[in-house]
N, C-alpha and C positions, 0 to 999 in steps of 0.2 A: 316478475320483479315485485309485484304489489305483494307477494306472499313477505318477500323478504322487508320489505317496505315493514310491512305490520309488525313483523319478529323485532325486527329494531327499535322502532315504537315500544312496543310492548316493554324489552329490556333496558329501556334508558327508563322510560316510567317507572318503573317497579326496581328499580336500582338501586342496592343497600350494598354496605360495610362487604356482608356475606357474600352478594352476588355478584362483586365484580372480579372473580374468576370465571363468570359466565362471558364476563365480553370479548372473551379472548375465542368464542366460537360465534362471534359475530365479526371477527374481522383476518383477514386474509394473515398469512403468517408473514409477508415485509411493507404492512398495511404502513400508510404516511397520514401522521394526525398534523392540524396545525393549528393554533389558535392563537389571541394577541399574548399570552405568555409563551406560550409552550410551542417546536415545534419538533418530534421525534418518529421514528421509524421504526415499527419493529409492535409486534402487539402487547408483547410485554413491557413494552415501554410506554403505551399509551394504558394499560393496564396500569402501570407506575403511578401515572397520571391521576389516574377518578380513586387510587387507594391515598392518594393524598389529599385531594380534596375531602374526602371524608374525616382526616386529621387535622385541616385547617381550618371546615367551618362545619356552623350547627345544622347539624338536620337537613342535608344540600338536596334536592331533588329536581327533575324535570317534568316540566306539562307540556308535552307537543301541542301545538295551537294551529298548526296547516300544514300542509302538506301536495308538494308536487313532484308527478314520477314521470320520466320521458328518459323511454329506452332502459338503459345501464346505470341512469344517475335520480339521483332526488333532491328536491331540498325541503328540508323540516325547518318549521317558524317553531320557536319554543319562548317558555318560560321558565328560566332557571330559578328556583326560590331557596334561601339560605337563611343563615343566623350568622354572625360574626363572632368569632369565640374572642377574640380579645378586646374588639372597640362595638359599642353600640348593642352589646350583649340582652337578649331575649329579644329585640327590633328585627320584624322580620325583614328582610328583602326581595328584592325582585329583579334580574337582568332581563331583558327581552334580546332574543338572537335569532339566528339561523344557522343549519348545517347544510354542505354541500356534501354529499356524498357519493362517491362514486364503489359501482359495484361490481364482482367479475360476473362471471357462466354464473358459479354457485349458488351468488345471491349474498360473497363476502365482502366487506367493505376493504378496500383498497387505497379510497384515499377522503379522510375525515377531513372536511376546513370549518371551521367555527370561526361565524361573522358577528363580532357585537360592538362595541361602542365601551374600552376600557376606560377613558378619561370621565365618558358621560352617565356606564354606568355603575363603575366602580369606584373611582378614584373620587368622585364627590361622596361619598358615602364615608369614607374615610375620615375623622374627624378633624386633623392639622390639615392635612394636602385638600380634601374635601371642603375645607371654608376659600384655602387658596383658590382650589379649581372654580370656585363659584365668584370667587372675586374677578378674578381673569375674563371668565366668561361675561360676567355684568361691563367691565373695561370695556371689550371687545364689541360687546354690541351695544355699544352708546356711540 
């Protein structure tokens, strides 16, 4: 499985506009993605998925940051880094996460879960809901 391990690494890292008809031989054909937006079945539907994000923000990419493999499954620490095409434009970004992934025989991903923190690391980034979310949060811990 580390062989597969590394192949996935390798194509989420190096992931562009062009290459993500490549993800669809990194994942089984009734593979289940699921993340705090999105939760879909089917690899062209989580192919759906990373062709959009490349239309809703600047320059999106992944840093795997660790990595644990036992058995069948893994989980990758990552670093998601962006640009925001409509609010906060040329400000880079940064989400920190994890993926759970589970694999079959092959070494294809069967089942995607992306673990991150959307209110903490999105939705303050946001410019109107973003001053909110940070106001709430200050309330909260006082």
């Amino acid at each position: 499985m580390e062989t597969a391990v590394d192949r996935i690494v390798e194509v989420f890292q190096t992931l562009t506009p062009a290459k993500v008809d490549a993800l669809g031989a990194l994942y089984a054909p009734n593979a289940r993605f699921k993340d705090p937006f999105n939760e879909v079945q089917d690899r062209s539907e989580i192919q759906r998925i990373f062709r959009h994000m490349y239309v809703a923000l600047e320059n999106p990419r992944f840093i795997v940051t660790g990595r644990i493999v036992q058995g069948a499954q893994c989980f990758l620490t990552w670093e998601f880094r962006f640009g925001f095409r409509r609010f906060k434009q040329g400000q880079a970004q940064c989400i920190l996460g994890g993926s759970h992934l589970m694999l079959n025989d092959e070494g294809h991903i069967t089942l995607h879960r992306d673990y991150w923190d959307a209110a903490e690391e999105l939705y303050e980034k946001l410019p109107v809901v973003g001053s909110m979310m940070r106001w709430l949060k200050r309330r909260s811990n006082s």
